[in-house]
C-alpha beads as a LAMMPS data file, in Angstrom:
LAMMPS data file: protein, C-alpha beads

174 atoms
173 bonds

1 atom types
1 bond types

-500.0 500.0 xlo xhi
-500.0 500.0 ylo yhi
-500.0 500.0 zlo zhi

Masses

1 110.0

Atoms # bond

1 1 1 -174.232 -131.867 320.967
2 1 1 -177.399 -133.613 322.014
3 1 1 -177.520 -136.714 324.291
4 1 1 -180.071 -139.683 322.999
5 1 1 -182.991 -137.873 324.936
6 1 1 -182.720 -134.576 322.488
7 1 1 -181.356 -132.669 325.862
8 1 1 -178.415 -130.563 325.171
9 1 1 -175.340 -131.705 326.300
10 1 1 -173.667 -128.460 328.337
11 1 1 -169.731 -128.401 328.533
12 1 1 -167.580 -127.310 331.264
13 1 1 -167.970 -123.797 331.547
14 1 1 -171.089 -123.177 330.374
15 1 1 -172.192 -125.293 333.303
16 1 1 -170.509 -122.741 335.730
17 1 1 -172.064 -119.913 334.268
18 1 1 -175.679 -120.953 334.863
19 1 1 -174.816 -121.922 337.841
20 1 1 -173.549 -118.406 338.590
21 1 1 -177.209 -117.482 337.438
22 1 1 -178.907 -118.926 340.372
23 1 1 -179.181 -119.630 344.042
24 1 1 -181.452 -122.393 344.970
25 1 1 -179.774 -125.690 344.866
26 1 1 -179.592 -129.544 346.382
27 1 1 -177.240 -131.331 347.946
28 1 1 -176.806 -134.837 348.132
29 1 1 -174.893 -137.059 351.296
30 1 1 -175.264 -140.186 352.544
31 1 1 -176.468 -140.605 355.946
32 1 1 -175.845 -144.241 357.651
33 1 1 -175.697 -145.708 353.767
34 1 1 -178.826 -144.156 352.963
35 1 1 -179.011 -141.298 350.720
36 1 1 -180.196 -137.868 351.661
37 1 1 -180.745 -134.461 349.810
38 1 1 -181.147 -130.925 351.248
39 1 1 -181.942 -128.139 349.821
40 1 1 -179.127 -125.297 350.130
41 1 1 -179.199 -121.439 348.906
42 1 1 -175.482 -120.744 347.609
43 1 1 -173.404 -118.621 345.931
44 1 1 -170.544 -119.805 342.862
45 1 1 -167.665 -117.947 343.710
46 1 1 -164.335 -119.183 342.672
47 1 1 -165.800 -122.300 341.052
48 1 1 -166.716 -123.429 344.342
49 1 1 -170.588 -123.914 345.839
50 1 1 -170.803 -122.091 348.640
51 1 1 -173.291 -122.256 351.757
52 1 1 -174.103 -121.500 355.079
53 1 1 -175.114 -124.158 357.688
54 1 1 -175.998 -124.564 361.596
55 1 1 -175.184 -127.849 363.173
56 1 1 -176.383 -131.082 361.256
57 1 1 -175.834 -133.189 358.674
58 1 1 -174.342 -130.708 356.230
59 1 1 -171.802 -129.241 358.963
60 1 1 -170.903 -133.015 359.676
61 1 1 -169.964 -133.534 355.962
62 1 1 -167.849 -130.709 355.568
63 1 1 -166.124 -131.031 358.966
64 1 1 -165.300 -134.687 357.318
65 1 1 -164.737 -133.498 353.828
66 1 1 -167.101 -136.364 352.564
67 1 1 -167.615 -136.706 349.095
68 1 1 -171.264 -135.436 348.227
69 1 1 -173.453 -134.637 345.140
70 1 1 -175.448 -131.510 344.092
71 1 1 -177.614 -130.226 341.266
72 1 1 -179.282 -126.709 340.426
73 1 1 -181.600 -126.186 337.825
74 1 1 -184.104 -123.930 336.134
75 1 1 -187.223 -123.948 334.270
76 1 1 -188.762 -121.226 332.001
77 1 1 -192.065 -120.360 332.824
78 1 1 -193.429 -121.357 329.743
79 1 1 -191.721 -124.406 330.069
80 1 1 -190.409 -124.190 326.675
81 1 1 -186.463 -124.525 327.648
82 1 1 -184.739 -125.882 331.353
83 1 1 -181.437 -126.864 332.458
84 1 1 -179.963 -128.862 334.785
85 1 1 -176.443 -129.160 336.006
86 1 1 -175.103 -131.883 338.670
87 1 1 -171.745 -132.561 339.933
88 1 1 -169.207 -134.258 342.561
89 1 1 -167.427 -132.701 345.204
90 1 1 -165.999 -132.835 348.527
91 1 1 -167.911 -130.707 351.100
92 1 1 -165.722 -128.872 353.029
93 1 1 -165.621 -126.093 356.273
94 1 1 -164.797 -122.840 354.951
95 1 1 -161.957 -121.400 357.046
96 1 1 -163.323 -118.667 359.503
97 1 1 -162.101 -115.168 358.813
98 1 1 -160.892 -116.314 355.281
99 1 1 -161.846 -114.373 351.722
100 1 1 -163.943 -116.779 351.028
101 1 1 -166.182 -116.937 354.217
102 1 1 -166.355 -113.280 354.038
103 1 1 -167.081 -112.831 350.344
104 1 1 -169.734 -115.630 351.028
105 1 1 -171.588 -113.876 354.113
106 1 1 -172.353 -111.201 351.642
107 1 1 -174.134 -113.058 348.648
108 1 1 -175.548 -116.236 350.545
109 1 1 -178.953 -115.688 352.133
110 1 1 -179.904 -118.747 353.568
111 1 1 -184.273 -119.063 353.329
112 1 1 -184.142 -121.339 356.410
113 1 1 -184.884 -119.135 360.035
114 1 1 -182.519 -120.996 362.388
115 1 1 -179.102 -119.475 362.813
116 1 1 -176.491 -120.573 359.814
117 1 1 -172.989 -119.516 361.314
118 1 1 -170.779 -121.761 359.490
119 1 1 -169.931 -121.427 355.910
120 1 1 -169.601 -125.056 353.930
121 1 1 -167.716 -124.954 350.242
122 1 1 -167.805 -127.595 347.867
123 1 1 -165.315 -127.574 344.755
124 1 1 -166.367 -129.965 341.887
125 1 1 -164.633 -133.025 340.890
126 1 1 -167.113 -133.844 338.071
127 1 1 -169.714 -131.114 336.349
128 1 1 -171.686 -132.003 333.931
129 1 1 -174.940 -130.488 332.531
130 1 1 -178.030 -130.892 329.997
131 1 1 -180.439 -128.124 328.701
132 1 1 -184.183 -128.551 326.953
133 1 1 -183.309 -126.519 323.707
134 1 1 -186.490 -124.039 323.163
135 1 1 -188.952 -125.466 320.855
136 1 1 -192.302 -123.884 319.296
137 1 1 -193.060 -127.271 318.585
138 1 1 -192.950 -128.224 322.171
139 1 1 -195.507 -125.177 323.392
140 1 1 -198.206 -126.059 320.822
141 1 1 -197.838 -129.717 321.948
142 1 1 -197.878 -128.572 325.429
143 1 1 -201.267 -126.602 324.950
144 1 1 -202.764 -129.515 322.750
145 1 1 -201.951 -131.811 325.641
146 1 1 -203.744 -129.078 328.234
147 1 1 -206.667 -128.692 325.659
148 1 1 -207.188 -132.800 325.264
149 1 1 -207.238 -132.888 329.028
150 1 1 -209.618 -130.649 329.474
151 1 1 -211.724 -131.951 327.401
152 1 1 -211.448 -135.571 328.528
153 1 1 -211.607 -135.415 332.234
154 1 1 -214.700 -135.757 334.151
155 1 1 -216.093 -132.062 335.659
156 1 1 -214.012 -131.542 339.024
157 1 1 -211.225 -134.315 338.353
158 1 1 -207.626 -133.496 339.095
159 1 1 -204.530 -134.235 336.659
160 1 1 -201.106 -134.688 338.589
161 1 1 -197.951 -133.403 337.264
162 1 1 -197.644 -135.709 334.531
163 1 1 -201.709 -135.596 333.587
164 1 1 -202.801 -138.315 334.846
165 1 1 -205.634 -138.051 336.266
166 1 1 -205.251 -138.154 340.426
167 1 1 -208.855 -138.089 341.914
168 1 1 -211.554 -135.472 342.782
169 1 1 -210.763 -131.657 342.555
170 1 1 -210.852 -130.598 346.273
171 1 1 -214.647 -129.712 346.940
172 1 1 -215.464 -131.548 343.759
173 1 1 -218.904 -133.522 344.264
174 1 1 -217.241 -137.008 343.042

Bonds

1 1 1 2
2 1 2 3
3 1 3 4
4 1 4 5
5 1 5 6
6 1 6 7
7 1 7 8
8 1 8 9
9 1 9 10
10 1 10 11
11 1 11 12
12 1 12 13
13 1 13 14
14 1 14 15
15 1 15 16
16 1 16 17
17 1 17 18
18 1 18 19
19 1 19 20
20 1 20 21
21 1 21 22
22 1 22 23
23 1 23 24
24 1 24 25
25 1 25 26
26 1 26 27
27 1 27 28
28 1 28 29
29 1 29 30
30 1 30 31
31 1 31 32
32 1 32 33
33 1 33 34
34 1 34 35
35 1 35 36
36 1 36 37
37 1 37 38
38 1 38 39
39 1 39 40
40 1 40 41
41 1 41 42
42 1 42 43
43 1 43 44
44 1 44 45
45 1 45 46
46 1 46 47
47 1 47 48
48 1 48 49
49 1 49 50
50 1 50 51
51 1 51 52
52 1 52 53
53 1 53 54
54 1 54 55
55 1 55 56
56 1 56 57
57 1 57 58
58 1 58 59
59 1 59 60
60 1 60 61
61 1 61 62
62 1 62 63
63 1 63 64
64 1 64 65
65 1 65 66
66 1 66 67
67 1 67 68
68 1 68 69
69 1 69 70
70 1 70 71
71 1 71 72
72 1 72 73
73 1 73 74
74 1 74 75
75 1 75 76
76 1 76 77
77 1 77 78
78 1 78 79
79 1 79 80
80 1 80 81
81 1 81 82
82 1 82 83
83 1 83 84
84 1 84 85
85 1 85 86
86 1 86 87
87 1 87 88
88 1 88 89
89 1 89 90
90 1 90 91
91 1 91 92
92 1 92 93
93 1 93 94
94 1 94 95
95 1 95 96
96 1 96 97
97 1 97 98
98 1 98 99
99 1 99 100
100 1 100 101
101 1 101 102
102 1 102 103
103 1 103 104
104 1 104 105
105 1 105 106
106 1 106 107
107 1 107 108
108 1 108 109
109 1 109 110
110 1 110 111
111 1 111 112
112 1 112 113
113 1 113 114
114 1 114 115
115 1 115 116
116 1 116 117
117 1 117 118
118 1 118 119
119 1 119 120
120 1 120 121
121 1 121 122
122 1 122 123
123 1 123 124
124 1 124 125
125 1 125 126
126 1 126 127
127 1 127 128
128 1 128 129
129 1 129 130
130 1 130 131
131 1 131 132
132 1 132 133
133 1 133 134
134 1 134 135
135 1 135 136
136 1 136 137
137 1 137 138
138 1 138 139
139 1 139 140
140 1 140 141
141 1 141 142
142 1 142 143
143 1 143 144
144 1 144 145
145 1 145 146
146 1 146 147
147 1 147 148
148 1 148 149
149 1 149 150
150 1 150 151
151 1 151 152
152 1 152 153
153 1 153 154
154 1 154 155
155 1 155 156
156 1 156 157
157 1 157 158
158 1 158 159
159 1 159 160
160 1 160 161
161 1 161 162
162 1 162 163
163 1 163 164
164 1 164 165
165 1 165 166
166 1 166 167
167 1 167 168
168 1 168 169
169 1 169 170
170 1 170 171
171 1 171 172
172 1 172 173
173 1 173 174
């Protein structure tokens, strides 16, 4: 099923298993009624999100199982086809010395270099997902917009992530 934006709508299970596919995600808490989002390396085992944390925020939510939000996604290279899937969950302390914490000390490698001795878990309420179907249609557009730019821009200006222009090209003489 697509939603009104053409993005595939991804059911249940299908979110799980892409999730199972990757490792870098965010998660989302609220911090004195303002929102805040942190990026987390986990692991899907059991259903549950899985990641290790030093003191901070992220320990503070799961010590107070506070409801928070996260998202993974992917993009092809080519950027022909992505997915995204987000969800709802309590963030909780895994126990120490449990299955769980030890199955999870041997998939999750944290990127960050401080010390991450706690393990956090968060089981989904709510999962829900959309996908960019692959198109041809959408590559030659893609290189027609990259082609039109090119030719339209002034020598040594900048596009941003969405093409419009941003400015001079570092060590540009405009």
């Amino acid at each position: 099923m697509l939603d009104s934006a053409g993005f595939e709508v991804l059911g249940e299970d299908e979110c799980y298993e892409l999730l199972a596919k990757t490792t870098l995600g965010r998660v989302g808490v609220t911090v004195d009624a303002m929102p805040a989002i942190f990026p987390i390396c986990f692991a899907l085992i059991d259903r549950q999100l899985v990641f290790s944390t030093g003191h901070g925020t992220k320990l503070t939510m799961a010590l107070s199982a506070k409801v928070v939000a996260f998202e993974a996604d992917w993009v092809a290279d080519d950027r022909t086809t992505a997915w995204s899937v987000q969800g709802v969950g309590r963030s909780m302390l895994v126990e120490p010395g449990s299955d769980l914490e030890t199955a999870a000390k041997l998939v999750v490698q944290a990127l960050a270099p401080a010390p991450r001795p706690y393990m956090a878990k968060i089981r989904p309420t709510f999962i829900s997902g959309r996908r960019l179907p692959p198109s041809a249609s959408q590559v030659d557009m893609d290189r027609e917009m990259d082609q039109h730019a090119r030719s339209v821009l002034p020598f040594g200006q900048a596009i941003g992530l969405e093409g419009a222009p941003v400015g001079p090209a570092r060590g540009s003489a405009l």
